[in-house]
PALUM-845818 format. One record per residue (C-alpha): residue in one letter; x, y, z; residue number from 1. Coordinates in steps of 0.1 Angstrom, whole numbers. Layout:
BEGIN
(r "A",(X,Y,Z),NUM) ...
//
This chain:
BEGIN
(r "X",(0,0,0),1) (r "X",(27,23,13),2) (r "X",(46,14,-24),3) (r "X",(18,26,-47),4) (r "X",(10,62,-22),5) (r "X",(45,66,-26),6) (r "X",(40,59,-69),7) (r "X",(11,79,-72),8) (r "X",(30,109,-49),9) (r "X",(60,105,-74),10) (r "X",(32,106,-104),11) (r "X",(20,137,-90),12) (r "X",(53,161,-86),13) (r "X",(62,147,-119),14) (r "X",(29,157,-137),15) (r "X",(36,194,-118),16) (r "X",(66,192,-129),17) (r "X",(56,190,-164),18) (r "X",(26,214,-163),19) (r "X",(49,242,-149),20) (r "X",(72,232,-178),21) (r "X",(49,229,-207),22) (r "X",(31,255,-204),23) (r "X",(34,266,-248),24) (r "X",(57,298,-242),25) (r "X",(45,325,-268),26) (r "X",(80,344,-267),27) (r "X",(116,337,-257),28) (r "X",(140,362,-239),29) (r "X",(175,351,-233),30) (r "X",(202,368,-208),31) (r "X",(232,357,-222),32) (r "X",(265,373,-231),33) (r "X",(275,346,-251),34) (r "X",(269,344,-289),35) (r "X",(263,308,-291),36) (r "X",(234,306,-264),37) (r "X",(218,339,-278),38) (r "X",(215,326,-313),39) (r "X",(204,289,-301),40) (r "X",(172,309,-282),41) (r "X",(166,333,-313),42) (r "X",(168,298,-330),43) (r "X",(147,282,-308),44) (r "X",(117,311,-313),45) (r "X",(127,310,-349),46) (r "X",(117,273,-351),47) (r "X",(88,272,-330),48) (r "X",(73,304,-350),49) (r "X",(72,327,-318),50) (r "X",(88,358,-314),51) (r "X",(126,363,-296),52) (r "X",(142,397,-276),53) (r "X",(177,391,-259),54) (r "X",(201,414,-240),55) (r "X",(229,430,-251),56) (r "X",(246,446,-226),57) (r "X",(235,445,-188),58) (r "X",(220,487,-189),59) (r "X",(191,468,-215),60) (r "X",(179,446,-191),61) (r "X",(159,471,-177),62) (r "X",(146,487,-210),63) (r "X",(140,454,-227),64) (r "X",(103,446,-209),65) (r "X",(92,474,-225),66) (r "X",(94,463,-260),67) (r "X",(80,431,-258),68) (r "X",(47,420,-264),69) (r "X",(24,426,-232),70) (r "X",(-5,405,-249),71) (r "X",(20,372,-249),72) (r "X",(17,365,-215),73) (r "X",(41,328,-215),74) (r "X",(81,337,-220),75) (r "X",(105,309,-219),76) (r "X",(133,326,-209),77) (r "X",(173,310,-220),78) (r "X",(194,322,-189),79) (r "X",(232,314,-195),80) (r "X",(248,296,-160),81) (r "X",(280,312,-167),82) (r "X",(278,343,-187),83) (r "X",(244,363,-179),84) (r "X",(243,399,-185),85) (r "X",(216,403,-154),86) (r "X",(213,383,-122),87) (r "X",(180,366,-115),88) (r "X",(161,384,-147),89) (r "X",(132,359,-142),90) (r "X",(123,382,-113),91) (r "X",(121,412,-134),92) (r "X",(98,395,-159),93) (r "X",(75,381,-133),94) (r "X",(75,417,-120),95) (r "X",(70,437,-157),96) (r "X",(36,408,-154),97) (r "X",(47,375,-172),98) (r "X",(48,341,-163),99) (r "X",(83,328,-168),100) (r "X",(101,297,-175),101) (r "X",(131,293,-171),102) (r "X",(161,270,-187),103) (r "X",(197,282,-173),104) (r "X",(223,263,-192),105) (r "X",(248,275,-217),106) (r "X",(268,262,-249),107) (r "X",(264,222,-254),108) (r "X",(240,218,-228),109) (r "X",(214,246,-237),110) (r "X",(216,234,-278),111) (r "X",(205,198,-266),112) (r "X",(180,213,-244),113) (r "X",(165,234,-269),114) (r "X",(165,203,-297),115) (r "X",(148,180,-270),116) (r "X",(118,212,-271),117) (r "X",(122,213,-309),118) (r "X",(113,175,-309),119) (r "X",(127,169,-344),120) (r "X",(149,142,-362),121) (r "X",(164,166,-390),122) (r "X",(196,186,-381),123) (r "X",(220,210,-395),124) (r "X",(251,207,-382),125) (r "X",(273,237,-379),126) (r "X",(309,249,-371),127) (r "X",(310,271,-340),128) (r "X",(341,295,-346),129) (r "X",(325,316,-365),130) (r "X",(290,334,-369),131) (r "X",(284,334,-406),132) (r "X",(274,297,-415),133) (r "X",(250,301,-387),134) (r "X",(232,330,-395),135) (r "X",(233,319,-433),136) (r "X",(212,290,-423),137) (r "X",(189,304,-395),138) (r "X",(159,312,-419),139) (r "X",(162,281,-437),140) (r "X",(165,258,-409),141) (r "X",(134,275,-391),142) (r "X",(112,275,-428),143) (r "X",(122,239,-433),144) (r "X",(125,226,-396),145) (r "X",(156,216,-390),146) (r "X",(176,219,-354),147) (r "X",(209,241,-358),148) (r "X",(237,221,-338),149) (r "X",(271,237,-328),150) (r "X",(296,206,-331),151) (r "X",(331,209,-326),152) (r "X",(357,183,-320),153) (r "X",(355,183,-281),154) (r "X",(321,181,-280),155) (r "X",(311,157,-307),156) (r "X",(310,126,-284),157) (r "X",(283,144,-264),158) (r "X",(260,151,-293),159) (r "X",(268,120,-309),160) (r "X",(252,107,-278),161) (r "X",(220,126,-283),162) (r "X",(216,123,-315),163) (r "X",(218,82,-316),164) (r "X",(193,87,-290),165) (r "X",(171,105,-304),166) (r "X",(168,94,-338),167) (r "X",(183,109,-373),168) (r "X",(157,114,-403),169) (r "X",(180,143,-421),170) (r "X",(213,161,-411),171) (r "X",(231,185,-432),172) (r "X",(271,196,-425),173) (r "X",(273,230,-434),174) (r "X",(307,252,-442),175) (r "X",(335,235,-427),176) (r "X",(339,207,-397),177) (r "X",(368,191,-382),178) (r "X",(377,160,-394),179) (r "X",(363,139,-364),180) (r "X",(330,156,-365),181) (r "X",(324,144,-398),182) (r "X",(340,108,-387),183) (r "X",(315,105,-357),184) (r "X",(284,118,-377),185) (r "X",(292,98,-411),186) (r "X",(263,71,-398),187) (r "X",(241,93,-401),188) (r "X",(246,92,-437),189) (r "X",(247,133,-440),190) (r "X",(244,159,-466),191) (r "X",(275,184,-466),192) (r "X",(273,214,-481),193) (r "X",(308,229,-482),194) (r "X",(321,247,-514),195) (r "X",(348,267,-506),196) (r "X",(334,299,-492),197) (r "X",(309,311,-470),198) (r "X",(292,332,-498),199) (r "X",(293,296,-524),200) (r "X",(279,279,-494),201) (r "X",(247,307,-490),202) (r "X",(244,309,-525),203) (r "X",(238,268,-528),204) (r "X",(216,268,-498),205) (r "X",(194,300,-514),206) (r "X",(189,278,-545),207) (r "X",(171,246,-520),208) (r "X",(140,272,-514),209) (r "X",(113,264,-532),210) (r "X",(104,304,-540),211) (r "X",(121,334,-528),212) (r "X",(103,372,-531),213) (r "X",(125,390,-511),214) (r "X",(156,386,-496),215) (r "X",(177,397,-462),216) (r "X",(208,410,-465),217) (r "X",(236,411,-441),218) (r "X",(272,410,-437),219) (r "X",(268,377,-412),220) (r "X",(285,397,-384),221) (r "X",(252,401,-361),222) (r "X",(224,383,-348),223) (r "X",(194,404,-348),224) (r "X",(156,389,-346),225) (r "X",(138,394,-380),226) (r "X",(172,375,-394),227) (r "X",(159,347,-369),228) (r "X",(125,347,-375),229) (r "X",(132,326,-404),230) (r "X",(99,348,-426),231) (r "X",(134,357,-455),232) (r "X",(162,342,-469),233) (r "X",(196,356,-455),234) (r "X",(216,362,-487),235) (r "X",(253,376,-469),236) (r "X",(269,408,-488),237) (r "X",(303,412,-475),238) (r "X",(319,442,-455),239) (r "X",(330,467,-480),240) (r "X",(326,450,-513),241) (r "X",(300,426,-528),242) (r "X",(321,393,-537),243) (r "X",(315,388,-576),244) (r "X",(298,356,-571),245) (r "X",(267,376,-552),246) (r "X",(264,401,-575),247) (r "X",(264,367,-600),248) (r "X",(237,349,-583),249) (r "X",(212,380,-579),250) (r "X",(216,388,-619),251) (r "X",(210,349,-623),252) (r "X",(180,348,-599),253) (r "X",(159,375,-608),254) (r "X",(150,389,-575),255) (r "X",(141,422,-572),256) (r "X",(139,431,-536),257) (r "X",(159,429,-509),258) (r "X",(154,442,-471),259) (r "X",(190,454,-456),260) (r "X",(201,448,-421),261) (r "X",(212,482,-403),262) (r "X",(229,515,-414),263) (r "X",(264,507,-413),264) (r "X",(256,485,-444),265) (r "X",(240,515,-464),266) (r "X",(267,518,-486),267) (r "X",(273,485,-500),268) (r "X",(237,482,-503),269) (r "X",(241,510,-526),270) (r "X",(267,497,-548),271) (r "X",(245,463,-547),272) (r "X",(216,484,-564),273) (r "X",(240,502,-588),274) (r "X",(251,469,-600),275) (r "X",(218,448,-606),276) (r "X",(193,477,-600),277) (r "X",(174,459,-572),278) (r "X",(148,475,-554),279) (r "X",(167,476,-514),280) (r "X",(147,486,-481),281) (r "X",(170,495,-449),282) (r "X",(157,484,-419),283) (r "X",(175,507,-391),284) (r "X",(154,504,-360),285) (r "X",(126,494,-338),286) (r "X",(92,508,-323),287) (r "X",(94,514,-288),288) (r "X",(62,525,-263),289) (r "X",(72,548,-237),290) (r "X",(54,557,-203),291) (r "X",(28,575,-218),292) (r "X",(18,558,-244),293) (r "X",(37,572,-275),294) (r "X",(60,556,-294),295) (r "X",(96,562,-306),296) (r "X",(123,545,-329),297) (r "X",(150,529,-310),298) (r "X",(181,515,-327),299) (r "X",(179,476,-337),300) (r "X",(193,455,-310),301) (r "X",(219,435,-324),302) (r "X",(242,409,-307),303) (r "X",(278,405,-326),304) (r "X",(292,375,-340),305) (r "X",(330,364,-340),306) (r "X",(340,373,-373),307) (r "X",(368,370,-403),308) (r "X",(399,394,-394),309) (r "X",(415,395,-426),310) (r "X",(441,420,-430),311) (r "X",(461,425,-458),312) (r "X",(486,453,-466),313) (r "X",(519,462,-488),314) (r "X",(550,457,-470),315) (r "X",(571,474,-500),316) (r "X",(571,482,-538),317) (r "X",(602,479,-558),318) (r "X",(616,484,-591),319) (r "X",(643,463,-606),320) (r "X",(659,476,-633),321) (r "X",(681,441,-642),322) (r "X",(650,423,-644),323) (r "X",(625,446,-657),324) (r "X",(602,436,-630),325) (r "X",(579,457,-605),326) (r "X",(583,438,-570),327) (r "X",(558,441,-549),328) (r "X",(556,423,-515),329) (r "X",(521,419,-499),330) (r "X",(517,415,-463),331) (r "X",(490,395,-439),332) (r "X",(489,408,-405),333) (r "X",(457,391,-405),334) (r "X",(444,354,-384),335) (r "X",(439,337,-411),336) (r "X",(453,332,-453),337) (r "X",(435,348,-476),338) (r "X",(434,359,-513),339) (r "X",(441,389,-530),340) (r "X",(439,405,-564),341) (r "X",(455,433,-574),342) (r "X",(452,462,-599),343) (r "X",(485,491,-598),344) (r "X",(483,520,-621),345) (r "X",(520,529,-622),346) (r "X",(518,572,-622),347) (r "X",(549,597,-633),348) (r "X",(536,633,-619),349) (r "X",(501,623,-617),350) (r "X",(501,606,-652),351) (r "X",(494,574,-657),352) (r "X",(521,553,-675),353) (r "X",(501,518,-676),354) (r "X",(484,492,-655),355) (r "X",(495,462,-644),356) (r "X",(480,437,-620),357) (r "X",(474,393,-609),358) (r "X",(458,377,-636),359) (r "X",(451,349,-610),360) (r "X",(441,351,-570),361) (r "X",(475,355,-547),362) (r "X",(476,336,-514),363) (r "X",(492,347,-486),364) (r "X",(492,324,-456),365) (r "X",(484,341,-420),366) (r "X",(514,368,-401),367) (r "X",(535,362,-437),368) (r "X",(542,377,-472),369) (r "X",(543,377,-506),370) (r "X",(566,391,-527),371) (r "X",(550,394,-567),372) (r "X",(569,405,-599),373) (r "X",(551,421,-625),374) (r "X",(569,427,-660),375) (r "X",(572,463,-674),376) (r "X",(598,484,-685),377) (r "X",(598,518,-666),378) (r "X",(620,540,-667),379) (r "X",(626,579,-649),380) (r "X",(622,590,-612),381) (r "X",(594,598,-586),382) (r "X",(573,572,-600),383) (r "X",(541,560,-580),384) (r "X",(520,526,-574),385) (r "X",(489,533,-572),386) (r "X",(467,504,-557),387) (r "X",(434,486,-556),388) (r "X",(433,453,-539),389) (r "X",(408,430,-535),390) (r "X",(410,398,-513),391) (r "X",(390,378,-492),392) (r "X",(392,340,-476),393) (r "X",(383,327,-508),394) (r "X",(390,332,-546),395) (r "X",(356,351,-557),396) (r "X",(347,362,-526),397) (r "X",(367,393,-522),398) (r "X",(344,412,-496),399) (r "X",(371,434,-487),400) (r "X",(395,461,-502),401) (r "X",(421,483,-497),402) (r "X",(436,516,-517),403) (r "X",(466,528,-513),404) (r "X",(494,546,-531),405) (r "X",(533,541,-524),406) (r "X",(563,561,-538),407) (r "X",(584,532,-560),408) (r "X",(618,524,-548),409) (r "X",(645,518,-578),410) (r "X",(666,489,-575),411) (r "X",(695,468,-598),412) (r "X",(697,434,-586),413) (r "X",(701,403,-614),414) (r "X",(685,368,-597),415) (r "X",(700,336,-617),416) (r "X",(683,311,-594),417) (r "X",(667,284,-608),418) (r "X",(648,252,-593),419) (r "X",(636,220,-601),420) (r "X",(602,204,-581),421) (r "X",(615,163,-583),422) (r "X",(588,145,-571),423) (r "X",(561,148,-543),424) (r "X",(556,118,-516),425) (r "X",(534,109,-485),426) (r "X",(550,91,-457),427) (r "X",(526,72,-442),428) (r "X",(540,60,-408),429) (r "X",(555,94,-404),430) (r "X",(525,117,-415),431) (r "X",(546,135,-433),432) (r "X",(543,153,-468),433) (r "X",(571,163,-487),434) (r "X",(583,178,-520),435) (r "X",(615,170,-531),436) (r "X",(633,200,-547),437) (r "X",(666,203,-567),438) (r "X",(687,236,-573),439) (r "X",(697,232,-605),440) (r "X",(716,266,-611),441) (r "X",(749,278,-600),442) (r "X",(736,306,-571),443) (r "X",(723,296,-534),444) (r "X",(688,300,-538),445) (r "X",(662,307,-512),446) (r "X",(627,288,-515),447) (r "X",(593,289,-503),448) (r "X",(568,260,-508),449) (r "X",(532,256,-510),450) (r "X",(508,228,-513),451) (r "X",(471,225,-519),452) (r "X",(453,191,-516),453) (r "X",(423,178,-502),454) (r "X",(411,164,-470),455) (r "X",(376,150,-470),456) (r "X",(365,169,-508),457) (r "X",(378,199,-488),458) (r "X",(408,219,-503),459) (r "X",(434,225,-475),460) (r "X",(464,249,-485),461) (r "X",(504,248,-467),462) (r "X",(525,270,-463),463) (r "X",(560,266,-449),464) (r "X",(568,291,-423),465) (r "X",(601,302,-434),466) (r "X",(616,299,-466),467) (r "X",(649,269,-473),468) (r "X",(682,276,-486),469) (r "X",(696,251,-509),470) (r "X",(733,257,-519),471) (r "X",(741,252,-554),472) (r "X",(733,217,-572),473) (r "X",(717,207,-537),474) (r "X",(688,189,-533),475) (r "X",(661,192,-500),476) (r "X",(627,180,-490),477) (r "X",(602,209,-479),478) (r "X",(582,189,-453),479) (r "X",(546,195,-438),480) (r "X",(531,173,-412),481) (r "X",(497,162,-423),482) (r "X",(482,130,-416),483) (r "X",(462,114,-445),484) (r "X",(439,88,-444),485) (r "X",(429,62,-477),486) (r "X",(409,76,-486),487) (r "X",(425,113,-486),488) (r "X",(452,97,-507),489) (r "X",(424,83,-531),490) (r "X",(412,118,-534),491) (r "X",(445,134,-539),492) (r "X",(461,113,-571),493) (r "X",(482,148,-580),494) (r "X",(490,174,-552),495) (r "X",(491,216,-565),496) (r "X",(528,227,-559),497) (r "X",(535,258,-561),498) (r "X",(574,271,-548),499) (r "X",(584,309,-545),500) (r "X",(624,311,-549),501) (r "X",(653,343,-556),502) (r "X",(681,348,-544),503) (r "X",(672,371,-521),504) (r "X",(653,357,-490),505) (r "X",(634,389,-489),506) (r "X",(621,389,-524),507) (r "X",(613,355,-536),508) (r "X",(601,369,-568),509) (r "X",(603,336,-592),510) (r "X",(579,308,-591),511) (r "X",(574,271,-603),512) (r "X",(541,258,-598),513) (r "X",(526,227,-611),514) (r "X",(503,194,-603),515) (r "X",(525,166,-595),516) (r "X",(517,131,-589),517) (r "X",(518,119,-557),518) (r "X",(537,86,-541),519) (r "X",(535,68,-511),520) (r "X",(560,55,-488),521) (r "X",(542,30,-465),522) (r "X",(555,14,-435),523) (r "X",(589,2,-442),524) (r "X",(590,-24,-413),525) (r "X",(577,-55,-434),526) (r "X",(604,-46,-462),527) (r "X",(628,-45,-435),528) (r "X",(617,-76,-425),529) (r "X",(614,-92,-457),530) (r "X",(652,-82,-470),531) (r "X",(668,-93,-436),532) (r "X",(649,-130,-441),533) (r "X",(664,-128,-474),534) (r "X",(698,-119,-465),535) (r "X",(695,-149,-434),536) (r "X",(682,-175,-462),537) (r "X",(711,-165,-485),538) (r "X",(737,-169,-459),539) (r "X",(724,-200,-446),540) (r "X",(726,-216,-482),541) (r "X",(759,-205,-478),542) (r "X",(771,-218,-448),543) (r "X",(758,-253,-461),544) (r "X",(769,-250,-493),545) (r "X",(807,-245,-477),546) (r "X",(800,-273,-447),547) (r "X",(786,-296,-477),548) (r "X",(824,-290,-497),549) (r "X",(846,-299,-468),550) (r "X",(826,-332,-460),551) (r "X",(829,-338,-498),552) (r "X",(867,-337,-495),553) (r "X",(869,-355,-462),554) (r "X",(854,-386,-482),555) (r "X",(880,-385,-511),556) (r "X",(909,-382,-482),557) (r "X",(894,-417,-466),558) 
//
């Protein structure tokens, strides 16, 4: 008797439990400072087609009640246990006349939470070091109702866990993942949607709706609710410059409108309707009701996303007379490699003498440069470069640019260097890649190498870190450590080379750049083995061979 009291009493707090905690919330609020557990509530309200408000700084949480909607009575409110911007904020709700649940979890914890609520089996899964993918694929993931998961490779294991649990109908990789992300998920049979660039990746995912009327646009740098909401397509635009491949898709597409994200991206909404003449509202605030009942426009809140520091400038630009080249070395002070493309009016007292420029993207790898040489013949004094340089993570999506004009320094130096790329192999049981290079002129030349290849239909580009000297008619083996599995080999028949060289460390102005088949060295223990069991064999015969000739001549002694 006592056991069923005691089952029903443990029915009862449960079903309270549940009532308090099911209660259908008509809004979410979420006190967070951190990016990830804002954008996981927006994409929670996004999903469940309710409305979202969140704090961005801790002076808002007192302004923020007013904005929100006093006929939606039920908020679930997203409260982060590490990082909130206000202590206890449920309070405030309760006071301001709500009824509040509460979840108060962060990262990991809070996006398995949230997808338990969403009760769904499709997923997008989604790098979490940067803002962009996610924002790209808010709307669509809302419209189409997929759960957005952050995966990394230290938390994998745990959503792997939840996910096997729960059940998988869909799941779509989006942008880039490390390597064991995809590994752990590949079960799940997924859909990846990775080509290259954030900009190629929005651009295919645009193309999976079944009509579009209007699109958002944004730079991918903020969170901000009507992005959330999921009612537009986010179509990303770039900082300073709309990437090629935008402006490409739009003219392809044939929409017409488009509905731009804040102020600060007025400008490069205007060159976007200069180019394809589409018809662009700016949406730069908010209604807010004051104390007496009027209203007044408040600036959007808007909760920042870590973003892309590219930085790319011109370390120095040179003329060499003995080689009739223009040297230019580039410079990345940036976090990251990127791609640039240049255009350099070459001016003589404000005249312009002609244009030169890179027929083809130039990477520069992360705190390194560049140096380029560009054929002309020039000839007088005070002559300037005049620059405009695109460049971007990405070849054709060159968001950003700089302009910039430098006096050119003259210069006589001859550079007889001259390499040879031998072959290119893979070490297997030492994980190591390396290009075999000859110097096959008579000068100690300095050299630089680069490889692209790819790693899971991803293209992965290396860079040494400091260019080799090879003395004359010496051969060396530029080395990266890279491990490769089967079926990275499989994809990677031929590996891009590319090697800077000069004989000056400073200005590695000549390249050599080619595919090159690539070999593998596997584990050398077995041949080892193998030619030591030989060699034992062969002596052995040997040794009988001699012990068989002295019996032999014993015998004819007797």
């Amino acid at each position: 008797m006592m056991g069923i009291k005691y089952k029903l009493l443990l029915f009862l707090l449960a079903g309270i439990s549940i009532l308090s905690a099911s209660a259908t919330p008509d809004q979410v609020v979420i006190n967070s400072a951190d990016w990830q557990d804002v954008y996981l509530g927006a994409h929670y309200a996004g999903f469940s087609n309710i409305k979202s408000s969140f704090l961005i700084s801790s002076e808002h949480a007192s302004i923020l009640p007013k904005s929100l909607d006093t006929t939606k009575k039920n908020i679930l409110l997203v409260e982060s246990d590490k990082a909130p911007f206000a202590f206890s904020y449920k309070t405030s709700l309760e006071g301001a006349g709500f009824t509040v649940e509460e979840i108060i979890a962060s990262g990991t914890a809070l996006n398995i939470e949230l997808a338990k609520r969403a009760n769904t089996s499709n997923f997008i899964v989604v790098d979490d070091s940067s803002g962009y993918n996610a924002i790209s694929i808010a709307p669509y993931a809302a419209q189409e109702k997929f759960f957005v998961m952050f995966a990394n490779k230290k938390n994998i294991d745990e959503l792997y866990s939840f996910l096997k649990a729960n059940g998988v109908s869909r799941m779509i990789i989006y942008g880039f993942s490390d390597i064991e992300v995809k590994s752990k998920l590949a079960e799940f049979k997924p859909e990846v949607i990775n080509n290259g660039s954030r900009f190629d990746n929005n651009i295919d995912l645009l193309k999976r709706y079944k009509s579009i009327n209007q699109l958002t646009l944004t730079n991918g740098e903020f969170i901000e609710e009507g992005i959330m909401s999921g009612k537009q397509p986010v179509l990303l635009i770039g900082r300073e410059r709309v990437p090629d491949r935008v402006v490409e898709y739009i003219k392809e597409s044939g929409i017409k409108k488009g509905l731009v994200i804040g102020t600060e991206l007025s400008g490069l909404a205007y060159q976007l309707k200069q180019i394809t003449n589409m018809t662009l509202f700016l949406k730069f605030g908010q209604g807010l009701t004051n104390a007496g009942g009027s209203s007044e426009v408040k600036a959007l809140d808007m909760f920042p996303l870590p973003k892309y520091e590219l930085s790319i400038d011109i370390n120095s630009v040179r003329y060499n007379r003995a080689t009739k080249n223009l040297e230019v070395t580039y410079e990345n002070k940036g976090n990251m490699g990127a791609y640039l493309r240049s255009s350099i009016e070459i001016l003589s007292k404000g005249v312009r003498i002609t244009t030169l420029g890179d027929r083809e993207p130039v990477y520069v790898n992360r705190d390194s440069m560049v140096t380029m040489a560009y054929k002309t013949e020039l000839n007088g004094q005070n002559l300037t470069a005049k620059f405009t340089i695109m460049f971007g993570e990405a070849p054709g999506s060159f968001e950003r640019v700089i302009y910039k004009e430098m006096m050119i320094e003259m210069i006589e130096i001859s550079d007889s260097s001259s390499l040879n790329i031998s072959k290119v192999s893979y070490d297997k049981k030492a994980h190591k890649l390396k290009v075999g290079i000859k110097n096959t002129g008579a000068v100690n030349t300095y050299a630089r190498t680069q490889v692209k290849f790819l790693v899971y239909g991803e293209e992965t580009v290396m860079v040494q870190d400091k260019a080799m000297l090879l003395e004359a008619g010496a051969s060396d083996d530029a080395v990266f450590i890279t491990t490769l599995s089967d079926t990275n080999i499989e994809e990677n028949p031929r590996i891009n080379v590319r090697v800077n060289y000069g004989q000056r460390e400073s200005a590695l102005v000549k390249v050599i750049e080619g595919n090159y088949p690539l070999q593998i060295s596997s584990d050398y223990v077995i041949p080892i083995l193998v030619l030591v069991l030989i060699i034992v064999v062969v002596m052995f015969q040997i040794q009988k061979k001699k012990k068989h000739g002295k019996s032999l001549k014993k015998s004819k002694i007797c």
